[in-house]
C-alpha atoms as one frame of an Amber mdcrd trajectory, in Angstrom:
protein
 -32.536 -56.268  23.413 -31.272 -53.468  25.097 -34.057 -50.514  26.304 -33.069
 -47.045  27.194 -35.776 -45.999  29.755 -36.506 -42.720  31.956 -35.935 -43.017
  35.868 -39.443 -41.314  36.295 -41.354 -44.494  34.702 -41.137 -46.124  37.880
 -42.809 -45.712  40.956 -40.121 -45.575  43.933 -39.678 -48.289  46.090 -42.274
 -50.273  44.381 -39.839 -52.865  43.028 -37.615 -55.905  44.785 -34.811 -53.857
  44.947 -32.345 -52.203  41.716 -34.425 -49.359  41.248 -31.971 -47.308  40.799
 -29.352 -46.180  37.960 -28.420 -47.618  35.469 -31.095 -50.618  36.238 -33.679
 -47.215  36.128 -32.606 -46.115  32.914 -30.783 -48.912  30.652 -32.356 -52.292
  30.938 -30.812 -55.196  28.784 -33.479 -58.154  27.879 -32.558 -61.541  26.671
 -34.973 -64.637  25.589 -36.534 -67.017  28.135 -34.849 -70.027  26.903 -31.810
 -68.847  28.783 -33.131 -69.651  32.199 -35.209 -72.357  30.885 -34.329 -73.748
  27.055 -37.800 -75.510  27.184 -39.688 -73.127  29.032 -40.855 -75.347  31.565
 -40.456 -74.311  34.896 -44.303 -72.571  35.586 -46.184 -75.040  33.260 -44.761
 -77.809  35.628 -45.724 -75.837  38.673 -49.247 -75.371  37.646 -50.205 -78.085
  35.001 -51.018 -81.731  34.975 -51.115 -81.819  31.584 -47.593 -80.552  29.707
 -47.227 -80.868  26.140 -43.830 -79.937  25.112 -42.583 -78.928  22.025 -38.866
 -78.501  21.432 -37.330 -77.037  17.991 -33.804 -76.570  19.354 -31.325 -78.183
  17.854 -29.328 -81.238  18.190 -25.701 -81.362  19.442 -23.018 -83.622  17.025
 -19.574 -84.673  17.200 -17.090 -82.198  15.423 -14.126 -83.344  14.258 -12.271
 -80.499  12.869 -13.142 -78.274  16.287 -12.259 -74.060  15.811  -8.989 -73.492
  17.297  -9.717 -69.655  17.737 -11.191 -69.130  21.742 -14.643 -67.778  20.478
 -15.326 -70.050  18.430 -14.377 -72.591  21.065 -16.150 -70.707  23.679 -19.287
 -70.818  21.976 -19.059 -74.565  21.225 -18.549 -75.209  24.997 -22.095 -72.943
  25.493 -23.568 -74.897  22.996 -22.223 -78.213  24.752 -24.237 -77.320  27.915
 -27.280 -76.204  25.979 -27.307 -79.558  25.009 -27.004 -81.471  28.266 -29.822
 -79.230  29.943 -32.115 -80.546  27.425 -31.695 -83.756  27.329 -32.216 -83.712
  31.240 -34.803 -82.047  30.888 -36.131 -83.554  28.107 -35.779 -87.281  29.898
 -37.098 -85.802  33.319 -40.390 -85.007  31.090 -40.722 -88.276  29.602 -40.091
 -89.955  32.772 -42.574 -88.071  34.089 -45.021 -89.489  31.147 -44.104 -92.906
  31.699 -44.546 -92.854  35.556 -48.141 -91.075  35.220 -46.661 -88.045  37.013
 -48.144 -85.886  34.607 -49.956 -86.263  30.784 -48.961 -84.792  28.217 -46.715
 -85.574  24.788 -42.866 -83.954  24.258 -41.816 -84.237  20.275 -39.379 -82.118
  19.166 -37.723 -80.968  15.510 -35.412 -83.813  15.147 -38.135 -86.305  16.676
 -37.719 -89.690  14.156 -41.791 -90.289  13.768 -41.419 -93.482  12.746 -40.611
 -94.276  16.371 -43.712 -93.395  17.550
């Protein structure tokens, strides 16, 4: 999401730095999930008790792969997408198993029957 703000909205010098143009005036926002897909990061900081829930979804084998680069390109994103979660995703269940933390992790193509 892209916001088109006014330079006078801040207060100077209040910030970490960038407050100036264009950071001042046009500020472009993107989800969460790109620094961290599960969203993570300060629940684990601050929490004993995590329950994760994950509804992204699940990575297969191709076998007719787009030739075109963006196509490509985008299959290589989604690629790594992948591997982050399932790091993340065993790091959390590890952490389960050891008693590290409590909590429960299911996610949208969690088989039930296996639990």
């Amino acid at each position: 999401m892209e916001l088109d703000l006014n330079e006078c909205d801040y207060v100077p010098n209040s910030g970490t730095g960038l407050q100036e143009p264009p950071f001042t005036t046009r500020v472009v926002l993107t989800d969460g999930g790109v620094y961290d897909n599960l969203e993570l990061e300060t629940a684990w900081k601050r929490y004993q008790i995590v329950l994760v829930s994950d509804a992204g979804g699940v990575y297969a084998a191709e076998p007719d792969p787009e030739p075109e680069w963006f196509n490509h390109t985008r299959r290589v994103f989604d690629l790594i997408d992948n591997q982050v979660r399932s790091l993340r995703m065993r790091q959390v269940i590890n952490s389960y198993q050891k008693s590290a933390r409590m909590g429960a992790y299911w996610g949208i193509w969690t088989d039930i029957a296996n639990y």
